[in-house]
C-alpha positions as CSV (number, residue, x, y, z in Angstrom):
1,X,49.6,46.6,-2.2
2,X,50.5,45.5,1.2
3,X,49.9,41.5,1.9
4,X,49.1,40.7,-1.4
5,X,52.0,38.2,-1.6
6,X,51.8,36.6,1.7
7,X,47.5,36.1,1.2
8,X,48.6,33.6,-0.6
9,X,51.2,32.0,1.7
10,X,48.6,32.6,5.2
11,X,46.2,30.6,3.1
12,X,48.2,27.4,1.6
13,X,49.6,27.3,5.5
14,X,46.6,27.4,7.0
15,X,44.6,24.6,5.3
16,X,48.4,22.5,4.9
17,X,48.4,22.5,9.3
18,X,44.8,21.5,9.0
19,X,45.6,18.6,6.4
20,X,48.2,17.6,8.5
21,X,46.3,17.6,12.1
22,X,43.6,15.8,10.0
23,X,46.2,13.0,9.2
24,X,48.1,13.1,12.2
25,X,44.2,12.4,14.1
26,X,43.9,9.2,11.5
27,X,47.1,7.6,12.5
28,X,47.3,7.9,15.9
29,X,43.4,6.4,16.2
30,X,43.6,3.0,16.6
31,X,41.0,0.8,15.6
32,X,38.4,-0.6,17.3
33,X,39.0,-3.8,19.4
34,X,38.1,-6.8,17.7
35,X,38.5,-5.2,13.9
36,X,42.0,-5.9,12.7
37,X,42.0,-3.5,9.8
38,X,42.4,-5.2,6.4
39,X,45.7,-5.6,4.8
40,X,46.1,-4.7,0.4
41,X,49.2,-4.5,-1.6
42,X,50.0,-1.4,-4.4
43,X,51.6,-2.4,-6.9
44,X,53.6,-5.2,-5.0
45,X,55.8,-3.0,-3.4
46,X,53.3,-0.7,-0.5
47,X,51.6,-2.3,2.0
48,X,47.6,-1.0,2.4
49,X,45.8,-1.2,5.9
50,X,41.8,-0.4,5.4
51,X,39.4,-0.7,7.4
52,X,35.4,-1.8,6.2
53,X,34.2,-1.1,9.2
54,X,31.9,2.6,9.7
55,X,33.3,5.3,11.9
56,X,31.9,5.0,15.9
57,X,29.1,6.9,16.4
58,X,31.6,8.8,18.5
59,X,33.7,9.8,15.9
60,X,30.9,11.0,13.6
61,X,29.5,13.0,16.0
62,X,32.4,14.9,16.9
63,X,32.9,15.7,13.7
64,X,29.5,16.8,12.8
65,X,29.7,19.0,16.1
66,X,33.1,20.5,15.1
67,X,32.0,21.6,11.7
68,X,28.6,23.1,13.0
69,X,30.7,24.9,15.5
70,X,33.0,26.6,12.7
71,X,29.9,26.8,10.5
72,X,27.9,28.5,13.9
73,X,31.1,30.8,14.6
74,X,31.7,32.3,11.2
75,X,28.0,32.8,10.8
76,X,27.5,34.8,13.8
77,X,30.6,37.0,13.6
78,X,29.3,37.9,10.3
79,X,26.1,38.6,11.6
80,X,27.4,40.8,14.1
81,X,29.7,42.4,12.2
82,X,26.6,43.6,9.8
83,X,24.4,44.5,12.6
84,X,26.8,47.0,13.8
85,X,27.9,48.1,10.3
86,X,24.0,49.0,10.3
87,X,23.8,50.4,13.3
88,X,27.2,52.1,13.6
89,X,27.7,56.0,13.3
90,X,31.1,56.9,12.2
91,X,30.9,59.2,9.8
92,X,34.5,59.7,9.7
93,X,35.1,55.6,8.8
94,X,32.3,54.6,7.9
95,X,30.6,57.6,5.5
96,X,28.2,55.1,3.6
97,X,26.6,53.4,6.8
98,X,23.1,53.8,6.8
99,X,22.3,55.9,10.3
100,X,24.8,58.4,8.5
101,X,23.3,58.3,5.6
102,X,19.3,58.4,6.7
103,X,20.6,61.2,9.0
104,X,22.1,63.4,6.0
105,X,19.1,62.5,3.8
106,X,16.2,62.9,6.6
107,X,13.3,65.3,5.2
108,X,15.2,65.6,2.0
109,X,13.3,64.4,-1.3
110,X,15.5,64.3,-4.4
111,X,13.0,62.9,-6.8
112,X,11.8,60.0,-8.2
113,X,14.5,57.2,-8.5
114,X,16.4,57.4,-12.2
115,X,19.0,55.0,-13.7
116,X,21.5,55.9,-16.1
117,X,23.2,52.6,-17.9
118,X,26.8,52.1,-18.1
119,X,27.8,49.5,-20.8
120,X,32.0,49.1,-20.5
121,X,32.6,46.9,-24.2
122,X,35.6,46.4,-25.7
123,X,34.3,44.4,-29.5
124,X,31.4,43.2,-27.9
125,X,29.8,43.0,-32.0
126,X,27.9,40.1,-31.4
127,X,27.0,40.3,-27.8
128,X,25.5,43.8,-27.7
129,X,22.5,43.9,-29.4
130,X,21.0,41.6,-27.2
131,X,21.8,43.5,-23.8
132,X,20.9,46.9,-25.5
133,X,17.3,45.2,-26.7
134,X,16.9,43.6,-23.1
135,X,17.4,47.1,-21.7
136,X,15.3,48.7,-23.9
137,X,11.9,46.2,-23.4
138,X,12.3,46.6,-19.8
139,X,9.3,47.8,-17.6
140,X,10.9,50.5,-16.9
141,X,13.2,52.2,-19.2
142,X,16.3,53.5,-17.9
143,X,16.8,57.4,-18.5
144,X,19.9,56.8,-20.3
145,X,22.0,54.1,-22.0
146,X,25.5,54.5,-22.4
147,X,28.4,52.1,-24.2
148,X,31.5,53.0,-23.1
149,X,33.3,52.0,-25.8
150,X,37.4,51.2,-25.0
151,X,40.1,50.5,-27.9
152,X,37.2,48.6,-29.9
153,X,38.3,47.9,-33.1
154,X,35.0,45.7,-34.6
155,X,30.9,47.1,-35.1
156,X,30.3,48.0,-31.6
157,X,30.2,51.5,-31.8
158,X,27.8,50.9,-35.0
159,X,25.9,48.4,-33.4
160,X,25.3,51.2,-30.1
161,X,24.1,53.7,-32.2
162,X,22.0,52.3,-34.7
163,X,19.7,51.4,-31.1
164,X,19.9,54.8,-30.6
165,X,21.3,55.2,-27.4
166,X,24.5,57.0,-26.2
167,X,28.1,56.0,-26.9
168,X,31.2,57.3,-24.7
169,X,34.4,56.5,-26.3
170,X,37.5,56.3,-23.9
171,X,40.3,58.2,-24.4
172,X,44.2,57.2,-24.1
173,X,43.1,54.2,-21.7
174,X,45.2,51.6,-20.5
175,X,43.8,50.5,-17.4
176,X,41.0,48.0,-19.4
177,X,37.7,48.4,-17.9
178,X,37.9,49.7,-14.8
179,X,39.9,52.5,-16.8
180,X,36.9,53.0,-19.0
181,X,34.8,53.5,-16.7
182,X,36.3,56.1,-14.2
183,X,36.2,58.2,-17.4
184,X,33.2,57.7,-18.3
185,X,31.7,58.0,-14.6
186,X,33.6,61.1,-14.3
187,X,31.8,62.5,-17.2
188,X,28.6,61.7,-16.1
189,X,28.3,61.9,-12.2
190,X,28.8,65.4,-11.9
191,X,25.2,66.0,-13.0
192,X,23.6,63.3,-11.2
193,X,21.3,63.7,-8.1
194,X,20.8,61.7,-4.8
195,X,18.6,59.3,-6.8
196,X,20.1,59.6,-10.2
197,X,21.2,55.7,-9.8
198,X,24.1,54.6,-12.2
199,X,23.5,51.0,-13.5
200,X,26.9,48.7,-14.6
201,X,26.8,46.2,-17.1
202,X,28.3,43.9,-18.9
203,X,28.1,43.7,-22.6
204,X,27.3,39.9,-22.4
205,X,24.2,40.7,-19.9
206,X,20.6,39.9,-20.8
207,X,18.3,41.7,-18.1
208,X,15.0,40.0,-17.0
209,X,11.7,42.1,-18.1
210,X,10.9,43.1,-14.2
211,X,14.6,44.1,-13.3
212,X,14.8,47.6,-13.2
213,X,11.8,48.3,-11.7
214,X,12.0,45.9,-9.0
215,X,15.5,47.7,-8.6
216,X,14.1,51.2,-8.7
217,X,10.7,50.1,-6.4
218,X,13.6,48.9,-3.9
219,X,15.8,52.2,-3.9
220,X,12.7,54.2,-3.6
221,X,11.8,52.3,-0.4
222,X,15.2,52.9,1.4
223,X,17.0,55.7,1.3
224,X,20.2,53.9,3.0
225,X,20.4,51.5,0.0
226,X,23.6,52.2,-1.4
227,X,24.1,49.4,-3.8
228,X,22.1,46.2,-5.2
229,X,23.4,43.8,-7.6
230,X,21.8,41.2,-10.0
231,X,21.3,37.6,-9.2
232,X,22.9,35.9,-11.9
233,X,22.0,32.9,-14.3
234,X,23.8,31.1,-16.7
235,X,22.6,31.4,-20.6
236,X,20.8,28.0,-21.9
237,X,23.8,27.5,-23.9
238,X,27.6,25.1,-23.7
239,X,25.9,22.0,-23.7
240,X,27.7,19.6,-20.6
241,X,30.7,22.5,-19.9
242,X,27.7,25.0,-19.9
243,X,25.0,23.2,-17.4
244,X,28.1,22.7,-15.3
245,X,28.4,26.2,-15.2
246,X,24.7,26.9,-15.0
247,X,24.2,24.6,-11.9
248,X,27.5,26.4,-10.5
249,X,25.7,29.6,-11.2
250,X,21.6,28.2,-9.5
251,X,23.8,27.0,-6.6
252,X,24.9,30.7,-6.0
253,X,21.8,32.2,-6.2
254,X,20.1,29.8,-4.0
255,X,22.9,30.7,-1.4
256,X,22.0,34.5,-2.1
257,X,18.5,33.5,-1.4
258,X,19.0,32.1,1.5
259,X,20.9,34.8,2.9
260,X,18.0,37.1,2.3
261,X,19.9,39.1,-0.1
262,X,23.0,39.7,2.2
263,X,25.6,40.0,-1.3
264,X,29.3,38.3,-1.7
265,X,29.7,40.3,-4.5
266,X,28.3,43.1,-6.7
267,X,28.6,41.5,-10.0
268,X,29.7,43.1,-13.5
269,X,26.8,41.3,-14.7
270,X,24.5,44.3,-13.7
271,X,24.7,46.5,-10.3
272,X,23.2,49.8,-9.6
273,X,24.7,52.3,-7.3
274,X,24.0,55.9,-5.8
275,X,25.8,58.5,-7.1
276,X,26.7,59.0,-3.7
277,X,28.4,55.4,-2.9
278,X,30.8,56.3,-5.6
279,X,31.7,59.8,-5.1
280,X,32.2,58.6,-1.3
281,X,34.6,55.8,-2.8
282,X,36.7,57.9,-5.2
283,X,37.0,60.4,-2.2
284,X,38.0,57.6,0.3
285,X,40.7,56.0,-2.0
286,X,44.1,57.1,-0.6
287,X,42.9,57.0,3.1
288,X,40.6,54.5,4.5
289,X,40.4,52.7,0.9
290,X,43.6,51.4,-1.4
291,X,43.9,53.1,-4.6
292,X,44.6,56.1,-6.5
293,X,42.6,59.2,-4.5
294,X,39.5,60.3,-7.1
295,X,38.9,57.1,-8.8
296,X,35.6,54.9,-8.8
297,X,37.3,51.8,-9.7
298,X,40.3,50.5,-8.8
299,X,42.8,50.2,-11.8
300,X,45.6,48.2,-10.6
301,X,43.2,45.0,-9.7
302,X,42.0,41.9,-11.9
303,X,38.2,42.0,-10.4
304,X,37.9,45.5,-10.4
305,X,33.7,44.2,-9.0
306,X,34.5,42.4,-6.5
307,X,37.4,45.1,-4.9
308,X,34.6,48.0,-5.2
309,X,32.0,45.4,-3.1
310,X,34.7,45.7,-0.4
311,X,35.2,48.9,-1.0
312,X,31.7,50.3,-0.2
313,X,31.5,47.5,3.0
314,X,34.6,48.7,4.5
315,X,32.8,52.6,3.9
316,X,29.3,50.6,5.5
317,X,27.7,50.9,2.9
318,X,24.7,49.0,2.6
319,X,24.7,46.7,0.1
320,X,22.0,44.0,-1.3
321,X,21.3,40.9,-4.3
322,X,17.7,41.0,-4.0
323,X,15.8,37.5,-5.2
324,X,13.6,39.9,-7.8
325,X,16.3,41.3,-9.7
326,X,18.0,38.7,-11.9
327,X,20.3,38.8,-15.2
328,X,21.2,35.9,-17.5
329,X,24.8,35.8,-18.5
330,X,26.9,34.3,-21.0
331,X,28.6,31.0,-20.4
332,X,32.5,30.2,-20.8
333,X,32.4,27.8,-24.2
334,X,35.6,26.3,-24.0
335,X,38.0,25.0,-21.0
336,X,40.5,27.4,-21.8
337,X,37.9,30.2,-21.8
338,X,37.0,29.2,-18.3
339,X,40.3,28.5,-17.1
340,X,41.2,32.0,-17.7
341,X,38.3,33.2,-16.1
342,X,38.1,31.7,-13.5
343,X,42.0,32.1,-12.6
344,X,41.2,35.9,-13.0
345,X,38.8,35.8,-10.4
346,X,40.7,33.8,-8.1
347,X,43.8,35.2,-8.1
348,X,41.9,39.0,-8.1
349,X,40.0,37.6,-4.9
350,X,43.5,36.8,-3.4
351,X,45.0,40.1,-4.1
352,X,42.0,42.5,-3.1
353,X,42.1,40.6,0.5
354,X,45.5,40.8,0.4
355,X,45.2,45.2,0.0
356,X,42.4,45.2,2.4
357,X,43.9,43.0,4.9
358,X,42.1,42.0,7.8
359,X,39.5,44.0,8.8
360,X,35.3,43.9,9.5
361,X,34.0,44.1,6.3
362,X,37.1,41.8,4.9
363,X,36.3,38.8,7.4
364,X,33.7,36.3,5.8
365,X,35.9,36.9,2.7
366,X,38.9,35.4,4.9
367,X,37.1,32.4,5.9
368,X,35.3,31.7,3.2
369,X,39.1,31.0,1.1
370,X,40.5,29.2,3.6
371,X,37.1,26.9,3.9
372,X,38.1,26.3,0.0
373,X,41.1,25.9,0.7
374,X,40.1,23.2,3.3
375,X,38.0,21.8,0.7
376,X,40.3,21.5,-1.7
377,X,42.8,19.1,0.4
378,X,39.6,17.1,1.7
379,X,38.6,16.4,-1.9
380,X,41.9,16.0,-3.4
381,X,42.7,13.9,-0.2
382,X,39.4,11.7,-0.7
383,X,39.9,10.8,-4.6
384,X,43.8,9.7,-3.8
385,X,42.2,7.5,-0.9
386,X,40.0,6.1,-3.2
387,X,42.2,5.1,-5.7
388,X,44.5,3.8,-3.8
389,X,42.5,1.2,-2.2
390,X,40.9,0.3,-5.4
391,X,44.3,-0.3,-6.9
392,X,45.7,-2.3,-3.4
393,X,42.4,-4.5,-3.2
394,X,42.2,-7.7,-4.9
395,X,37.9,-7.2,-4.7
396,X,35.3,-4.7,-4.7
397,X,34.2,-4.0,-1.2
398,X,31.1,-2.1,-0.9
399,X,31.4,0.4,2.3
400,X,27.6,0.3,3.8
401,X,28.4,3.7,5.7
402,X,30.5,5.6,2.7
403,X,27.3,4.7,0.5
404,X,25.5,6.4,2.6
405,X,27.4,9.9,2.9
406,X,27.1,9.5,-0.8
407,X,23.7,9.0,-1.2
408,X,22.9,12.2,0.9
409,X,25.3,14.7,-0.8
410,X,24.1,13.6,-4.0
411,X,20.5,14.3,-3.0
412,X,22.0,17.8,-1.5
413,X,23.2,18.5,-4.7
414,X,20.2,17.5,-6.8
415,X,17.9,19.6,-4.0
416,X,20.2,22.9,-4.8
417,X,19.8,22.5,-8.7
418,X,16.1,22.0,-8.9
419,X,15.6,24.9,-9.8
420,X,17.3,24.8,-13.0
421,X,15.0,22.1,-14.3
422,X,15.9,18.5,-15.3
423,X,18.8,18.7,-17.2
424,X,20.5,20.3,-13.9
425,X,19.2,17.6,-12.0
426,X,20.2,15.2,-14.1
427,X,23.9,15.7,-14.3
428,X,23.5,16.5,-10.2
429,X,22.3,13.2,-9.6
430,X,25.0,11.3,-11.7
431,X,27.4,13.3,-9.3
432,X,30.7,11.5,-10.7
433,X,31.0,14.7,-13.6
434,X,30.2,17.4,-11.0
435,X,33.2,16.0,-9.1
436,X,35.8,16.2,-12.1
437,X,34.0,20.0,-12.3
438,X,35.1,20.8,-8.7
439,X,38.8,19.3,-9.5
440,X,39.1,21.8,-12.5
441,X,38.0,24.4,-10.1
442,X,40.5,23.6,-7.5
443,X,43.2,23.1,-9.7
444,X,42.6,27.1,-10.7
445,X,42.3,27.6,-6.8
446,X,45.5,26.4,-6.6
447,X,47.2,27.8,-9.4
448,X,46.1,31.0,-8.2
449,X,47.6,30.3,-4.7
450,X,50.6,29.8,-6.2
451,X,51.1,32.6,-8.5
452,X,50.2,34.8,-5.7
453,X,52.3,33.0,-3.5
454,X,55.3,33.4,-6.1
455,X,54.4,37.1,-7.0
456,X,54.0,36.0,-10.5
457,X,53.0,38.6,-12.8
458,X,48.9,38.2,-13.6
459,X,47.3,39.0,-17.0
460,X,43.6,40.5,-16.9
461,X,42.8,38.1,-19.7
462,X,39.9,39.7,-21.3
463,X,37.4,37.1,-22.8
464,X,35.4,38.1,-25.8
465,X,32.7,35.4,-27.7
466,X,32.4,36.5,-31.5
467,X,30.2,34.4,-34.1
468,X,33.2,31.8,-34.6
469,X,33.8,31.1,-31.0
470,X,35.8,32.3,-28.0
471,X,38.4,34.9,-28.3
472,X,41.0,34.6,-25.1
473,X,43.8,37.7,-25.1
474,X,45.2,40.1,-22.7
């Protein structure tokens, strides 16, 4: 896949020349007449200069001014980049886009909206029977459930059929999921219809009562939906690793919200497509898309979700997480779980940009990794700043103005939790934890900048929770 090595490379430069401008701008600034900075000694040997003073009211509001500018710029690319993705016709590029679509579809009815359940598990025992009986108690009942069932070697297969729905059992696969599932979908699509929706989930998925009929009332109303994925939640369980996760997750959906839908990513955790959207994909692959021409999913990629989100975009497909339509998901129990899953999605991130390279529906992706990337050195940056002067001064010095940055983000972050009642508000307010949470997550950034960045071989990792725990494999 062409860039996938040098993703990785464009990134760690870009944010290193913005570390270093950032430092180069703090030496050559001079202090203030009148404050000679403050002098501390490290460890005997390294001489510390601080200064106690607050930035000038200059400096903060450049700064301010310069990040609302990047902030204002990438927003409204990405804004115009949608509006003509909606209003675009190309059907030759851009098959999926909706004045394409409404055209081919105008005075066309295909009846009533259906959904037909994909389930990909591989020994998903103890998981399953709580998806399958959250899918079957829904307000509206799908037309047809289906575990794909790949290489499982426990009770799933048992478990599926004593709920009495429908199991498909790959055959030969290698290719994990994504594998599965291009089977299985090419078993199935051939019979469905315009509206015949096809619903992925994972095994570990508990759908909300209202999901599929908020879904299905929502694909009724427009005929240019192509997609719409599940805003997701994090199960009430993990104790502290697990609300970190939880708040991680509210945060997300807030942003979703926000955004009035507008998704990052169709999640595993539950999407629904048009038979269309995927026939379109597997037909693109080869020519306007990367992959193997005729399948759904792409089998040679770690977050086989996220490249099929890029997928349709690049086709214009539109796409949508609506606020109604939410799943609870299992949490990662252990570090090591997380880790791993986490590192999966990172360095899949990486490597789908990396095949897609830079192109309209690609360019929030683009920006939104190197503004992590930015992150990462700012924080990183900030905690070695801090503890150096701690270890230089000979007394605490309370910084009036640092106090006050402080006090605001930790109200930001307690204002974006609320919603996930007062435990997530708790550890939001004691801020200190969530920080060593954002290290471990940088830390996988960058260990998946480097692998990448290396062309180290990457492992899909498959992470499967029994009744004694976490199991972590390939």
């Amino acid at each position: 896949m062409r860039l996938n090595r040098l993703v990785g490379i464009f990134i760690f430069g870009a944010t290193l020349l913005a570390a270093v401008a950032l430092i180069w701008a703090i030496v050559i600034a001079d202090p203030e007449r009148g404050h000679a900075p403050s002098r501390g000694v490290l460890f005997g040997l390294w001489e510390v200069f601080y200064a106690t003073e607050a930035p000038s009211l200059r400096v903060i509001v450049a700064a301010g001014a310069l990040a609302l500018l990047f902030a204002a710029g990438v927003a409204a690319l990405e804004r115009r980049i949608a509006n003509r993705a909606r209003r675009g016709f190309d059907p030759a590029y851009q098959p999926l886009a909706p004045r394409v679509v409404m055209e081919k579809t105008l005075g066309v009815f295909d009846g009533p909206v259906t959904v037909t359940v994909l389930i990909p598990a591989h020994n998903e025992e103890s998981a399953l029977p709580h998806t399958l009986t959250s899918l079957l108690e829904q307000s509206h009942r799908p037309r047809r459930v289906v575990v794909v069932a790949d290489n499982c070697t426990d009770r799933t297969i048992e478990i599926a059929r004593s709920f009495g729905v429908d199991v498909f059992e790959s055959v030969g696969n290698a290719h994990k999921k994504a594998g599965a599932l291009n089977q299985a979908l090419a078993r199935i699509l051939p019979d469905q219809g315009e509206n015949d929706t096809v619903m992925v989930m994972d095994a570990d998925t508990t759908l909300d009562p209202g999901f599929l009929q908020n879904a299905v009332r929502r694909f009724t109303d427009d005929r240019a939906l192509m997609a719409l994925g599940g805003l997701f939640y994090g199960e009430d369980e993990g104790e502290l690793l697990g609300q970190f996760q939880r708040n991680e997750y509210t945060r997300y959906a807030r942003e979703l919200q926000r955004r009035r839908g507008r998704v990052f990513v169709l999640t595993g955790t539950a999407s629904l497509y048009r038979p269309r959207a995927l026939r379109t994909v597997a037909a693109e692959r080869g020519r306007n898309l990367p992959g193997v021409p005729g399948d759904y999913y792409d089998t040679v990629v770690l977050t086989e979700d996220n490249e099929l989100t890029l997928a349709l975009k690049s086709l214009g497909a539109l796409v949508i997480s609506p606020p109604d339509c939410t799943v609870v998901t299992e949490v990662m129990p252990t570090w090591r779980a997380l880790w791993a899953q986490r590192l999966r999605w990172q360095r899949g991130a990486l490597e789908n940009l990396g095949s897609y390279g830079m192109r309209p529906a690609t360019f929030r992706y683009w920006a939104q990794q190197l503004g992590i990337g930015y992150g990462v050195v700012a924080l990183f940056s900030y905690m070695a700043l801090m503890l150096i002067m701690m270890l230089a001064m000979d007394e605490w010095i309370w910084f009036t103005f640092w106090i006050g940055i402080g006090t605001i983000f930790t109200l930001e972050r307690v204002v974006t939790v609320w919603a996930g009642g007062w435990r997530a508000r708790l550890l939001a307010a004691t801020l200190f934890p969530e920080l060593g949470y954002s290290l471990f997550l940088d830390v996988v950034y960058l260990k998946g900048i480097i692998d990448i960045s290396l062309n180290r071989e990457a492992a899909w990792k498959h992470i499967v929770q029994t009744e004694a725990g976490v199991k972590v494999g390939d």
